[in-house]
Residue frames relative to the residue before (quaternion, step in Angstrom):
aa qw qx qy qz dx dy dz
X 1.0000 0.0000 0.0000 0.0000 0.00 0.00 0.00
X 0.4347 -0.7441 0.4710 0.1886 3.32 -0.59 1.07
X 0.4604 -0.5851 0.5470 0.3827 4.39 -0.89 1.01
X 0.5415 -0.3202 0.6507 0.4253 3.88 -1.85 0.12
X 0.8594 0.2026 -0.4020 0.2424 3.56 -0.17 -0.78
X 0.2748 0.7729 -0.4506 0.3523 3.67 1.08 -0.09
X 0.6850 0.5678 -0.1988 0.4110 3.06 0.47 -2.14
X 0.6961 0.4450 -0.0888 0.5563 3.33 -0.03 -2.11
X 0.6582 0.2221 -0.4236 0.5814 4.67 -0.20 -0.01
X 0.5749 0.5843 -0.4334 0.3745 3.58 0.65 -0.16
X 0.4427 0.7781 -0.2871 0.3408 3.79 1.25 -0.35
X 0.3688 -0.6818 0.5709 0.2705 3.24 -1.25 -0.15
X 0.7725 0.3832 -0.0694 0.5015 3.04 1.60 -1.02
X 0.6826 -0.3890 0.4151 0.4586 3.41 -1.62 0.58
X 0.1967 0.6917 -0.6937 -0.0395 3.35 -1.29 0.48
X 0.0933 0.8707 -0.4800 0.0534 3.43 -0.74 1.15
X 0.2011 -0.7031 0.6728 0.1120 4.12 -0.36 1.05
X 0.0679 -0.5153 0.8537 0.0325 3.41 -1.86 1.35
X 0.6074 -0.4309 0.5981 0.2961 2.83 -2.45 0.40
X 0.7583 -0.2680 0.3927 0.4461 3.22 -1.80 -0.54
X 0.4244 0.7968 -0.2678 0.3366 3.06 1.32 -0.71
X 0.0293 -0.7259 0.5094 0.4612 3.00 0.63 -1.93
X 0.5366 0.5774 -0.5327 0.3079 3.44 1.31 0.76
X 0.6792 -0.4593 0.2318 0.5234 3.52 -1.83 0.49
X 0.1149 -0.6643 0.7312 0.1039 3.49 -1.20 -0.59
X 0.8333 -0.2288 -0.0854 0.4959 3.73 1.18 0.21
X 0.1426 -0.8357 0.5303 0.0062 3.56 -1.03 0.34
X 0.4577 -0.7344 0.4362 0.2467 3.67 -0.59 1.39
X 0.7482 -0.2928 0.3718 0.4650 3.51 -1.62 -0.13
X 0.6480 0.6148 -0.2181 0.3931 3.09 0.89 -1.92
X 0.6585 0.5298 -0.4041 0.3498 3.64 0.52 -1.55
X 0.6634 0.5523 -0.2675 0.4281 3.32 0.68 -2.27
X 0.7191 0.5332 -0.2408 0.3750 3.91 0.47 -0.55
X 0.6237 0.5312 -0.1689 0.5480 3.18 1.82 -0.96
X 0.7388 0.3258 -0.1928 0.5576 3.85 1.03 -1.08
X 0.6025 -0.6101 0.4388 0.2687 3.62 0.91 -0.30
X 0.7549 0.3632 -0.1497 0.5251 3.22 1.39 -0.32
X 0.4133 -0.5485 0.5555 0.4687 4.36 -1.22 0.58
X 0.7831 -0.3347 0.4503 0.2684 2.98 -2.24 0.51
X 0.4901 0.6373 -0.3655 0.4691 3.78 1.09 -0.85
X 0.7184 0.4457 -0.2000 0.4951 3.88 0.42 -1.57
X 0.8805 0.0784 -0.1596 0.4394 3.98 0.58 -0.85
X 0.3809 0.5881 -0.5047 0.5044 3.61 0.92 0.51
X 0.7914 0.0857 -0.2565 0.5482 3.54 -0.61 1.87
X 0.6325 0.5745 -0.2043 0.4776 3.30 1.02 0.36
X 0.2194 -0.8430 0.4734 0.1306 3.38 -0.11 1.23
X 0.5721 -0.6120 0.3637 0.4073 3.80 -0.95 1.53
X 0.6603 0.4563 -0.4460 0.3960 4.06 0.28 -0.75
X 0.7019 0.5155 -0.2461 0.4255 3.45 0.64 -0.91
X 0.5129 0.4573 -0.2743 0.6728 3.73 1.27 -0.53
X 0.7161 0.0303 -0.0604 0.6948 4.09 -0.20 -0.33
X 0.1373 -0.7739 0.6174 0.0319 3.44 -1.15 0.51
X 0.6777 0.4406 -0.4061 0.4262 3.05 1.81 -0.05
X 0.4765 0.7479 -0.3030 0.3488 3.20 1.61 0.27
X 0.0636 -0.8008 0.5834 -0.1195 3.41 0.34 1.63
X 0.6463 0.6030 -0.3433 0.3174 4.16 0.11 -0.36
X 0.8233 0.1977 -0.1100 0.5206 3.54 0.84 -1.10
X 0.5065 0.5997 -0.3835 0.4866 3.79 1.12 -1.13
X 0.6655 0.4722 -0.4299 0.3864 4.42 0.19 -0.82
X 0.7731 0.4127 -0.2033 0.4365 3.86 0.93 -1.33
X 0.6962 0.3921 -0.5120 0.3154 3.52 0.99 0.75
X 0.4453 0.4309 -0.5923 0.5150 3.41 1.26 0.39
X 0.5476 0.5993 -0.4103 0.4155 4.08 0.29 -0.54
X 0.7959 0.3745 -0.1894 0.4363 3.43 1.02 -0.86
X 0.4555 0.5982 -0.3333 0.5688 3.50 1.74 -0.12
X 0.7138 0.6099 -0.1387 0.3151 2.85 0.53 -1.24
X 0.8270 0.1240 0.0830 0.5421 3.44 0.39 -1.65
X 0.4156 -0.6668 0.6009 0.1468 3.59 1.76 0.72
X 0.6386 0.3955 -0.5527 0.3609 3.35 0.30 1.91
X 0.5734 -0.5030 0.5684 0.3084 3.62 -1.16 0.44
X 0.0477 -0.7110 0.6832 -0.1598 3.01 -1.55 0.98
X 0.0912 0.8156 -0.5629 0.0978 3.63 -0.74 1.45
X 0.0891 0.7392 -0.6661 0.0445 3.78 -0.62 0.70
X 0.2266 -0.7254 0.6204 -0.1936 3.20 -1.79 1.50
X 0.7041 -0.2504 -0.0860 0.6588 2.95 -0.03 2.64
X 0.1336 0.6302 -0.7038 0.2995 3.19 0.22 1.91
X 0.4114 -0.6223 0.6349 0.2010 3.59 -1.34 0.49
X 0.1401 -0.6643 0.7338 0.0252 3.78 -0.52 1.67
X 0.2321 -0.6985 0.6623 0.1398 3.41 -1.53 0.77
X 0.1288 0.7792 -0.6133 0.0130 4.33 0.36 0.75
X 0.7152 -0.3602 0.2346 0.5511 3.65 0.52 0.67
X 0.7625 0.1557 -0.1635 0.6063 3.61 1.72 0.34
X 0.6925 -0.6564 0.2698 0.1300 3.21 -1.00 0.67
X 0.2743 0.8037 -0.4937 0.1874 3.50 0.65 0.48
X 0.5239 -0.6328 0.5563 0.1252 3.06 -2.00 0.71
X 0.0513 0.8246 -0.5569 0.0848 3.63 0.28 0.73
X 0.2728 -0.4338 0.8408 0.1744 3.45 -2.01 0.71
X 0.1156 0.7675 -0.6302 0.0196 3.08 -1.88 0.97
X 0.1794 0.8102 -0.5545 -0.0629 3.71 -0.85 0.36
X 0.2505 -0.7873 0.5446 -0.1442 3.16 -1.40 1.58
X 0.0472 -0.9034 0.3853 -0.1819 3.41 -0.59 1.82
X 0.4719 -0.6861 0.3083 0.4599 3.41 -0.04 0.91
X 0.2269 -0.7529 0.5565 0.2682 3.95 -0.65 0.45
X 0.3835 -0.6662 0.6392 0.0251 3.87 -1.26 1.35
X 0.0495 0.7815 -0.6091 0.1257 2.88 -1.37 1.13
X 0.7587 -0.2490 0.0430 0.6005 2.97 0.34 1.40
X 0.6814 -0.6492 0.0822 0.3278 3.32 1.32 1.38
X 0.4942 0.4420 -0.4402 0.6055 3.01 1.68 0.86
X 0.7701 -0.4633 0.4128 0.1481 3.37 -1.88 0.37
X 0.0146 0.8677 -0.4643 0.1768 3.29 0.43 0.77
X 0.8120 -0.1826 0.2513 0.4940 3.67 0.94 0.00
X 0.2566 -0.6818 0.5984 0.3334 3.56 -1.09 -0.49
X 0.2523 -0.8523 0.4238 0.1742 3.07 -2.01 -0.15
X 0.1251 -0.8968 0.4220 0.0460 3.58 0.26 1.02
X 0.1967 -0.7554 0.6248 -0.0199 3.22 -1.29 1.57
X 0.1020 0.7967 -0.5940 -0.0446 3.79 -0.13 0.61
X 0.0321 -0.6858 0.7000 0.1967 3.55 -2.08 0.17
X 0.4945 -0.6827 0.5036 0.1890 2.96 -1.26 0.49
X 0.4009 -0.7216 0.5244 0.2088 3.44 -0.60 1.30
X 0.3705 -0.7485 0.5500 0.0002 3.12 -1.44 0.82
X 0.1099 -0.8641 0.4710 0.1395 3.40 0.63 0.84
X 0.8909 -0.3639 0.1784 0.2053 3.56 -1.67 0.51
X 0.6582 0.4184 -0.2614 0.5687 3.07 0.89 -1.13
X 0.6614 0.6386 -0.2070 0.3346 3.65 0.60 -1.39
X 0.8465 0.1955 -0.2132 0.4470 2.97 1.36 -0.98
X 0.1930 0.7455 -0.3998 0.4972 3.18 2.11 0.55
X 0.8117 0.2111 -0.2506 0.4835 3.65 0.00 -1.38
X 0.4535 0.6384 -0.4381 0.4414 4.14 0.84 -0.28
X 0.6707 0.5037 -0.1749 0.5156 3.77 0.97 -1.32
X 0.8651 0.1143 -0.2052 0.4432 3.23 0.69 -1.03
X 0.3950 0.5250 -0.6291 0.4154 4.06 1.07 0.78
X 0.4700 0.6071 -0.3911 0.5076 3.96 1.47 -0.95
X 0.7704 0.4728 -0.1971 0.3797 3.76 0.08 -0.62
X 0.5031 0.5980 -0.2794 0.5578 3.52 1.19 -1.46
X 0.8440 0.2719 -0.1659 0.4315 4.02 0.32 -1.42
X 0.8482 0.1961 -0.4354 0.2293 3.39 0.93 0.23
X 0.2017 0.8165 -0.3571 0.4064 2.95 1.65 0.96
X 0.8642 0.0049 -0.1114 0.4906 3.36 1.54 -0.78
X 0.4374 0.2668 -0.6961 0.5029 2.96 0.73 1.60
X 0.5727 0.2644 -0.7005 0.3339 3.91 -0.33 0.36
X 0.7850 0.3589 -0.4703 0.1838 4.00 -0.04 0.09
X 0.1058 0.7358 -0.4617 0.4840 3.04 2.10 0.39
X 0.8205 0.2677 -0.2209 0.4543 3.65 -0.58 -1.63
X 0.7653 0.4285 -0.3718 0.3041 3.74 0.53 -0.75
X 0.5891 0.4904 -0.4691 0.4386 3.81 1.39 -0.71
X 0.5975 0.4672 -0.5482 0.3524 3.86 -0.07 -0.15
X 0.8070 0.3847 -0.2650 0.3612 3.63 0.47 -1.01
X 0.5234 0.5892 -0.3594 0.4997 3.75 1.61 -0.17
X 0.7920 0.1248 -0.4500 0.3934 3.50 0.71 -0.12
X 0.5183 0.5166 -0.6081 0.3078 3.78 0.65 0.56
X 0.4120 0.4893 -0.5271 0.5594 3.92 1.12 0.70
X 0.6819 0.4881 -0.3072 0.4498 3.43 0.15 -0.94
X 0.8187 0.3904 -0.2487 0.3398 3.89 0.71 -0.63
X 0.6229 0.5523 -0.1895 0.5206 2.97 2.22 -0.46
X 0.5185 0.6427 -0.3113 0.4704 3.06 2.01 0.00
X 0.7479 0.4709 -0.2062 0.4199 2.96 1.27 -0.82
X 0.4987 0.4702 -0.3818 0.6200 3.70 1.55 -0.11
X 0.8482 0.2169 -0.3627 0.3192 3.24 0.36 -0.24
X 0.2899 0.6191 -0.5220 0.5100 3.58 1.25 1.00
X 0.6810 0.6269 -0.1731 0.3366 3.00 0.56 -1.21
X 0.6839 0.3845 -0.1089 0.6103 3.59 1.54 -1.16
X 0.7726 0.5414 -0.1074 0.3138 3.45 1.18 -0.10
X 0.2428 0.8240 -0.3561 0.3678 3.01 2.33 -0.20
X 0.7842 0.3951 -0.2473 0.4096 3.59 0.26 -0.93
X 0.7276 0.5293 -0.2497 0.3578 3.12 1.17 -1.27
X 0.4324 -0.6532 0.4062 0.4705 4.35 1.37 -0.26
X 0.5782 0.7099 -0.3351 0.2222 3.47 1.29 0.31
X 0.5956 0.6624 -0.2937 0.3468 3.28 1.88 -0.60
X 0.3480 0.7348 -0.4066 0.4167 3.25 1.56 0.51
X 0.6026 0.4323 -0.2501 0.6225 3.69 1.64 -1.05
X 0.7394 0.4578 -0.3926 0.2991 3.29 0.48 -0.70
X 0.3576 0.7402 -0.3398 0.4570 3.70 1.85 -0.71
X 0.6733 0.5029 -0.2395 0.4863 3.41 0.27 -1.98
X 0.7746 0.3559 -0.3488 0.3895 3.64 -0.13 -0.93
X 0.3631 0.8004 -0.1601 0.4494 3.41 1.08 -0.71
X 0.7170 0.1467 0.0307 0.6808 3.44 0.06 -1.80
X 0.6846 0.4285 -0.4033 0.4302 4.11 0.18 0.13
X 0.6850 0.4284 -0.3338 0.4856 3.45 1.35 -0.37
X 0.6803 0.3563 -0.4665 0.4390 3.90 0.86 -0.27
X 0.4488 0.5331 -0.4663 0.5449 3.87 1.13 -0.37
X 0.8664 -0.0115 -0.2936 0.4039 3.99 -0.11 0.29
X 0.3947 0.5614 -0.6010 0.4096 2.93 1.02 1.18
X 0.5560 0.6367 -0.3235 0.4253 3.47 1.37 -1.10
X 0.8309 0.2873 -0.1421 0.4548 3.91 0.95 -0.89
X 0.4412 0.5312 -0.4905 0.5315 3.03 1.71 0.69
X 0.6244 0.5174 -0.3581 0.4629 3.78 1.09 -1.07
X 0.6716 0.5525 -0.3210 0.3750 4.00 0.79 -0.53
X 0.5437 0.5789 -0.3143 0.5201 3.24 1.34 -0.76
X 0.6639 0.5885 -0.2038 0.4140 3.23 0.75 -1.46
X 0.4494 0.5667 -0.3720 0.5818 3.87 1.10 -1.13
X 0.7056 0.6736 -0.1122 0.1889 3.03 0.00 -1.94
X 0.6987 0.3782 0.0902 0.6005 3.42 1.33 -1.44
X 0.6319 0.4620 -0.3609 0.5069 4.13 1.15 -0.01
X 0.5547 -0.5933 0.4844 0.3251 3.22 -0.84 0.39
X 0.5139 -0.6733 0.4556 0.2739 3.61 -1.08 1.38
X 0.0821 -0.8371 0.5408 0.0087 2.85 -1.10 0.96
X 0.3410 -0.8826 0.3225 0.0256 3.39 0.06 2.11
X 0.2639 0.6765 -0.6873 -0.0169 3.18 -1.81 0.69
X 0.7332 -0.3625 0.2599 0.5133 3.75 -0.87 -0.44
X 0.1794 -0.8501 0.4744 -0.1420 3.15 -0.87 1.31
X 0.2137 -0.7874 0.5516 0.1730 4.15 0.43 1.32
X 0.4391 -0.6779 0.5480 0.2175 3.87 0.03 1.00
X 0.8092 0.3978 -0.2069 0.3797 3.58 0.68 -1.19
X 0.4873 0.5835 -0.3248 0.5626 3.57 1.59 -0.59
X 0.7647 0.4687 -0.1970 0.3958 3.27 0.62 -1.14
X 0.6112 0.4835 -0.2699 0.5654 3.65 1.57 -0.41
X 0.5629 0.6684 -0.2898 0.3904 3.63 1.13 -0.60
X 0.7000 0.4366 -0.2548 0.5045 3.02 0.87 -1.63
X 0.7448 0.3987 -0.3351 0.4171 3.81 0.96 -0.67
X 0.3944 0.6349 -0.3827 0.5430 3.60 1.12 0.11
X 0.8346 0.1908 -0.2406 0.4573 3.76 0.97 -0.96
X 0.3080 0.6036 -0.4705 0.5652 3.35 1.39 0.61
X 0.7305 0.2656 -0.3352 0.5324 3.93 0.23 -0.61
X 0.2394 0.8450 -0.4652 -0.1111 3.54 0.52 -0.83
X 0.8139 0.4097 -0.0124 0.4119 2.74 1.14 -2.05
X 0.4957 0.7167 -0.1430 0.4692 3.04 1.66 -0.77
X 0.7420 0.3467 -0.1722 0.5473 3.37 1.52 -1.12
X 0.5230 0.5933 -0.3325 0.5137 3.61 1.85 -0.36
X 0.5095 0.5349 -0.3969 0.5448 3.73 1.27 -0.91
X 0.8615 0.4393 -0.1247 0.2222 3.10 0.10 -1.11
X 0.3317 -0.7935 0.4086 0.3054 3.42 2.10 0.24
X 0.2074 0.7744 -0.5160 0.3018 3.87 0.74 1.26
X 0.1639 -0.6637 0.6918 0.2324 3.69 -0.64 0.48
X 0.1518 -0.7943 0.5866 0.0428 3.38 -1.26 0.69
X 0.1565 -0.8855 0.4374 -0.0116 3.64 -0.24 1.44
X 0.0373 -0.8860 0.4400 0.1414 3.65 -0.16 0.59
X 0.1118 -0.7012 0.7007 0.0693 4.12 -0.94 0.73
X 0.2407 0.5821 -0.7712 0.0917 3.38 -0.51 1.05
X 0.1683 -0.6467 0.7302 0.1422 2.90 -2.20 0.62
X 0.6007 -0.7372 0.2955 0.0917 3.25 -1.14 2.13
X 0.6392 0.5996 -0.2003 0.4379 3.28 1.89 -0.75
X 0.6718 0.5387 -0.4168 0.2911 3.15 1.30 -0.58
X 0.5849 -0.5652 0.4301 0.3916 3.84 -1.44 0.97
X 0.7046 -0.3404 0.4740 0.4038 3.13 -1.83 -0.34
X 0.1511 -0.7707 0.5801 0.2161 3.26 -1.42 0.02
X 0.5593 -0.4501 0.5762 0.3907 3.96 -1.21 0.39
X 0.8012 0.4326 -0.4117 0.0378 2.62 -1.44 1.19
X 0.6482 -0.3916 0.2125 0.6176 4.36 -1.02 0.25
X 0.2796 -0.6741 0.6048 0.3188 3.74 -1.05 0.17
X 0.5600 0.5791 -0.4534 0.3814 4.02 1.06 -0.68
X 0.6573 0.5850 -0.2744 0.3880 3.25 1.18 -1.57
X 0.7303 0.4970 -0.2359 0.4049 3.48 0.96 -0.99
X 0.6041 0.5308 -0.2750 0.5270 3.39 1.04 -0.40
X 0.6105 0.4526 -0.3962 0.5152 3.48 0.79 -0.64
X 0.5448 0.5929 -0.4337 0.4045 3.94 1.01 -0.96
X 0.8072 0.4844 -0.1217 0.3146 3.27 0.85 -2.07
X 0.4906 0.7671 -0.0895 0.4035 2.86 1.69 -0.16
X 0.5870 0.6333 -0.0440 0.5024 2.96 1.47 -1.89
X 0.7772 0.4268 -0.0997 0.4515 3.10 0.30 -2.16
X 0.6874 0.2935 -0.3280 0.5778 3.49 0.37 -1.03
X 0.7310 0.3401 -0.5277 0.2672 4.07 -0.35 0.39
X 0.4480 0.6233 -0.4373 0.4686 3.41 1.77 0.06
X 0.5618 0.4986 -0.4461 0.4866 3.55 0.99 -0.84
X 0.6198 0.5675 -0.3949 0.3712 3.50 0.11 -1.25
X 0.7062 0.4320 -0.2509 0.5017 3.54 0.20 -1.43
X 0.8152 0.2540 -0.3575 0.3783 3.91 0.20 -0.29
X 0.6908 0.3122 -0.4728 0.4493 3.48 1.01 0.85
X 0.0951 -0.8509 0.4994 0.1323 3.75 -0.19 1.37
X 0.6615 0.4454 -0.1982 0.5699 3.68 1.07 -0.18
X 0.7713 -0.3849 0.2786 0.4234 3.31 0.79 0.85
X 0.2997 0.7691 -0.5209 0.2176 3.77 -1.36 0.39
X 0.3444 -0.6891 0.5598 0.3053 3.89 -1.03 0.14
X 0.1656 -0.7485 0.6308 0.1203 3.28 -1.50 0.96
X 0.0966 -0.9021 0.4189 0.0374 3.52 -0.57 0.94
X 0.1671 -0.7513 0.6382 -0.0167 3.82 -0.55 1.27
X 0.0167 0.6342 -0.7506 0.1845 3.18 -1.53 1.95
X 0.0102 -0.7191 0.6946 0.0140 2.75 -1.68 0.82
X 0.1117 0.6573 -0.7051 0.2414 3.78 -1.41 0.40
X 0.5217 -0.6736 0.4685 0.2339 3.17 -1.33 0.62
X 0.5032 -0.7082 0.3994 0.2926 3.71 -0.62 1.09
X 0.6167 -0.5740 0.4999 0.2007 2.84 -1.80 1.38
X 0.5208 0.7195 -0.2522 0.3839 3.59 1.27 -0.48
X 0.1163 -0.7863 0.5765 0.1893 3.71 -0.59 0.56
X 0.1517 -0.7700 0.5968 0.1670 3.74 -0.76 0.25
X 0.2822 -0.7030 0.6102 0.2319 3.52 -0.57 1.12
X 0.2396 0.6430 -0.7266 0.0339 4.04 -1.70 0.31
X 0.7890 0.1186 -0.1678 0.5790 3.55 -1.69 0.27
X 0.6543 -0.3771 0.4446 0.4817 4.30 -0.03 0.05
X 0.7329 0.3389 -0.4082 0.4258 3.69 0.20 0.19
X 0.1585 -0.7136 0.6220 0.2806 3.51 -1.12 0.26
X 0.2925 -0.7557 0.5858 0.0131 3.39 -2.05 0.61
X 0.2629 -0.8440 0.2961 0.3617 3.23 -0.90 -0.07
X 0.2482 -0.8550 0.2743 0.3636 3.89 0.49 -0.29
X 0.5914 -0.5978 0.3188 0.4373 3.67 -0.84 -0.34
X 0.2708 -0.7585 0.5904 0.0531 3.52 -0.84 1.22
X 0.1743 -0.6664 0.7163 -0.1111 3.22 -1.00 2.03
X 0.3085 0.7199 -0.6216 0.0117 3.63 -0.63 0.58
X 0.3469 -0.7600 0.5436 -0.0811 3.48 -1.84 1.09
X 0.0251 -0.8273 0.5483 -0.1193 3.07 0.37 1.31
X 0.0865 0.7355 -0.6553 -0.1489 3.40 -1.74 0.53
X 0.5988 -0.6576 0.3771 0.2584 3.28 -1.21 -0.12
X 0.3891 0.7629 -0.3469 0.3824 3.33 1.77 0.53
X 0.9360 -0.1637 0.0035 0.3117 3.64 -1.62 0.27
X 0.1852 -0.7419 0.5533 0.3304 3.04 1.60 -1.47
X 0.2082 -0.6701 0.6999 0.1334 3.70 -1.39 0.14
X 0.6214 -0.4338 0.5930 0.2722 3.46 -2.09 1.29
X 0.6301 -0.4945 0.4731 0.3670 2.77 -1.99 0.54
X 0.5155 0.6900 -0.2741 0.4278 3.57 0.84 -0.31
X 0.5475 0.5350 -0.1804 0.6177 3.57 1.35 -1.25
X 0.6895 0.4010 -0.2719 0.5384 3.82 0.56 -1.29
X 0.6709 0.3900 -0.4880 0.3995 3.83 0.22 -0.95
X 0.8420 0.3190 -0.1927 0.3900 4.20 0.50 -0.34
X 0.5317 0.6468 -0.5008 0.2195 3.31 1.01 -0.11
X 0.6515 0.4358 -0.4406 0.4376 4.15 0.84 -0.01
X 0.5405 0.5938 -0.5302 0.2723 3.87 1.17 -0.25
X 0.7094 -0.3611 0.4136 0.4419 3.72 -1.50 0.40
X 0.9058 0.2908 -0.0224 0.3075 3.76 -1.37 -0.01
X 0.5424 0.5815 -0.4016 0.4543 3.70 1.65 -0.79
X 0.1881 0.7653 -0.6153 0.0150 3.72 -0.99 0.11
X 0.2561 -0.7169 0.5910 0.2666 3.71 -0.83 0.10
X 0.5593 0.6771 -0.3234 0.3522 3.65 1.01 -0.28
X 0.2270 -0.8404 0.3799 0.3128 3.81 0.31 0.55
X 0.6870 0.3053 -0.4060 0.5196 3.92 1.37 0.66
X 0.5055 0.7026 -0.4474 0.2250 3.64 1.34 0.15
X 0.6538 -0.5128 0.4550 0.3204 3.54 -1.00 0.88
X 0.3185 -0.6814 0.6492 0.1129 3.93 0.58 -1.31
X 0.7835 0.2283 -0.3277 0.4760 3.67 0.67 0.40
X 0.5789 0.6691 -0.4546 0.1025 3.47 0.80 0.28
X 0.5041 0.5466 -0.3468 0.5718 3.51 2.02 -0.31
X 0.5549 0.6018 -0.4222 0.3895 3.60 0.97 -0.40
X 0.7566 0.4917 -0.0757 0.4242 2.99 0.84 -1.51
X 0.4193 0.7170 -0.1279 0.5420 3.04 1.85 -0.32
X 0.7332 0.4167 -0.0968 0.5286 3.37 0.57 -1.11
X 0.6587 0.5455 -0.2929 0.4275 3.58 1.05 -1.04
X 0.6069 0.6221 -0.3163 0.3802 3.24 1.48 -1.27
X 0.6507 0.5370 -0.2648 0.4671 3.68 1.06 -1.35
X 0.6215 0.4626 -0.3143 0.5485 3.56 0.85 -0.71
X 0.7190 0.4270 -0.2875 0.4670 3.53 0.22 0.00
X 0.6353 0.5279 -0.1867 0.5319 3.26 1.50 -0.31
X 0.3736 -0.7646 0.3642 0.3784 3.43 2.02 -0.67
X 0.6195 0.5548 -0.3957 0.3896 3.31 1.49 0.77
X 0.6831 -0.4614 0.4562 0.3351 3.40 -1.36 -0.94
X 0.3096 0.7509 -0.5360 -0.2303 3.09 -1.17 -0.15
X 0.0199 -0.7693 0.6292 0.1090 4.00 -0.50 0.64
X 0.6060 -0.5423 0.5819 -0.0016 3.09 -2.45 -0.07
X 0.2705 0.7823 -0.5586 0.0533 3.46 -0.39 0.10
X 0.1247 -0.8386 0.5096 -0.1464 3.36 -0.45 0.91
X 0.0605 0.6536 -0.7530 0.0460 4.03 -1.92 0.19
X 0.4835 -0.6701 0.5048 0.2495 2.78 -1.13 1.21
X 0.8017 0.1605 -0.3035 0.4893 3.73 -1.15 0.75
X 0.9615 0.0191 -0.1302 0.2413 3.31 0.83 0.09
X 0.8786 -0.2698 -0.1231 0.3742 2.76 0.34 2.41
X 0.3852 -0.7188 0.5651 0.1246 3.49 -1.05 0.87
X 0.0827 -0.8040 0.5780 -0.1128 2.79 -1.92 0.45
X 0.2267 -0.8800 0.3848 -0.1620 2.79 -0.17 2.06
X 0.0916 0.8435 -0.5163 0.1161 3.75 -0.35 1.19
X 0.0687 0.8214 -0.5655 0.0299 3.02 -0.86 1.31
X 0.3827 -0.7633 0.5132 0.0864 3.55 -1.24 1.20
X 0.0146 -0.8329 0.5278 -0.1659 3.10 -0.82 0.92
X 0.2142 -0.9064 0.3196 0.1748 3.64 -0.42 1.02
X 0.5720 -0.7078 0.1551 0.3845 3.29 -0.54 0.80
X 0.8291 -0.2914 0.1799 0.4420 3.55 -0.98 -0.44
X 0.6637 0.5943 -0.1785 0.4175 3.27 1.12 -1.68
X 0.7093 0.4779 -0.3191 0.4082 3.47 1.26 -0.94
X 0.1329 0.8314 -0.5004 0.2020 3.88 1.21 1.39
């Protein structure tokens, strides 16, 4: 038979019982992990008097002792000598159908970005152990394809055997990107604009198919920057085929660079970094569209995978940059990614 307190450290969430008092009288694993402190420090201790700048939740549990009422608030701001964003819900606690106290269950919200990079460090690892497990068995197809091409020349079958073949290096090819994708970056000096070219002539034809004008703003002064070229290309890649995809009827895709008006503060000094930005002239996306387009799995594309802007984003973070969005519906996105130069080693 399992203890009450087993159960209740077994949580995710805050779970705390005050007396009549309004003082604690217990505190989960979770709590002690949430305030920073052991059950020893806030057990007998009343929550206003423990944070004093805490004025929001500490009033409604005498209120709830008191007047034997419930009390729920959603993305309240908790002040514990830090700032946090908390769902909470507090209830008078019965004992043998009298009042005995109250009880308070909190979680801690998890805001976007936070739960952006959680989603996509969650993604990064299983992205490359499923192609781990899948590149060993893709090329014993791939080798049994070929013996059995090989036995089949005469027979009009090596035409099937061909197909498998070409279908195994095409997901070997997007198993091997994923993979890129998923190693740790490995840095050196990096001509941003060499490195955009070469992906510019990867799309070439793709953008010629596709009746794109293609506008370039480079500025000649700007230094090198730190960092993987594969990784970056897959980034530059990404972004400029999202552009592509949101202009089906033609349109102009435009690539600037210059060094950002932005300062970034680190170590006490502030810097500036290199500004890549990609604009097209396509649908654009709702504010809604912007609040998900960097999460794992979201896509608008009815064969898109959903993880290349994700996967995207992780890359720049690893690189010690940025990337954001700005967007309008019908008319066109904008993509901007920061990146620090060389010197900042």
């Amino acid at each position: 038979m399992f203890s009450f307190d087993s159960i209740i450290n077994s949580l995710k969430e805050t779970i705390i019982l005050f007396d009549k008092k309004s003082k604690m009288t217990f505190i989960n694993k979770s709590g002690e992990e949430l305030f920073g402190k052991s059950s020893r420090d806030l057990v007998g201790r009343r929550l206003g008097r423990l944070f004093p700048g805490e004025k929001k939740v500490s009033p409604l549990i005498t209120k709830s002792i008191a007047e034997e009422r419930s009390f729920r608030g959603k993305s309240v701001s908790l002040d514990i000598g830090r700032q946090m964003n908390i769902d909470f819900s507090l209830s008078p606690l019965y004992v043998s159908n009298i009042v005995e106290g109250a009880v308070l269950s909190v979680s801690e919200n998890i805001s976007m970005p936070e739960r952006e990079n959680q989603e996509q460090e969650s993604l990064v690892y299983l992205l490359g152990s499923i192609s781990h497990e899948i590149k060993n068995p893709l090329g014993g197809i791939k080798g049994a394809a070929q013996l059995l091409r090989m036995q089949t020349k005469e027979t009009g079958l090596a035409e099937y055997a061909d197909l498998i073949i070409r279908e195994t290096d095409r997901l070997n090819a997007i198993l091997q990107d994923y993979l890129t994708i998923c190693r740790k970056p490995s840095f050196h000096a990096v001509n941003i604009h060499e490195l955009m070219e070469k992906a510019l002539t990867i799309m070439s034809v793709p953008i010629e198919k596709a009746g794109l004008s293609l506008k370039r703003f480079y500025d000649p002064s700007l230094p090198q920057i730190l960092g993987d070229e594969s990784k970056l290309l897959q980034v530059f890649l990404n972004v400029i085929k999202n552009g592509m995809e949101s202009m089906k009827r033609g349109g102009r895709l435009e690539i600037s660079t210059y060094p950002s008006k932005e300062l970034f503060g680190e170590h006490g000094r502030t810097r500036r970094m290199a500004l890549l930005t990609i604009a097209d002239t396509g649908r654009g996306m709702s504010e809604a569209e912007l609040q998900k387009i960097f999460l794992p799995f979201y896509t608008r594309k009815k064969e898109g995978t959903g993880i290349g802007l994700s996967l995207s984003k992780k890359i720049i973070k690893d690189h010690g940059g940025m990337i954001s969005v700005r967007s309008q519906k019908g008319k066109g996105t904008t993509f901007s990614i920061y990146l620090p130069f060389r010197d900042h080693e």
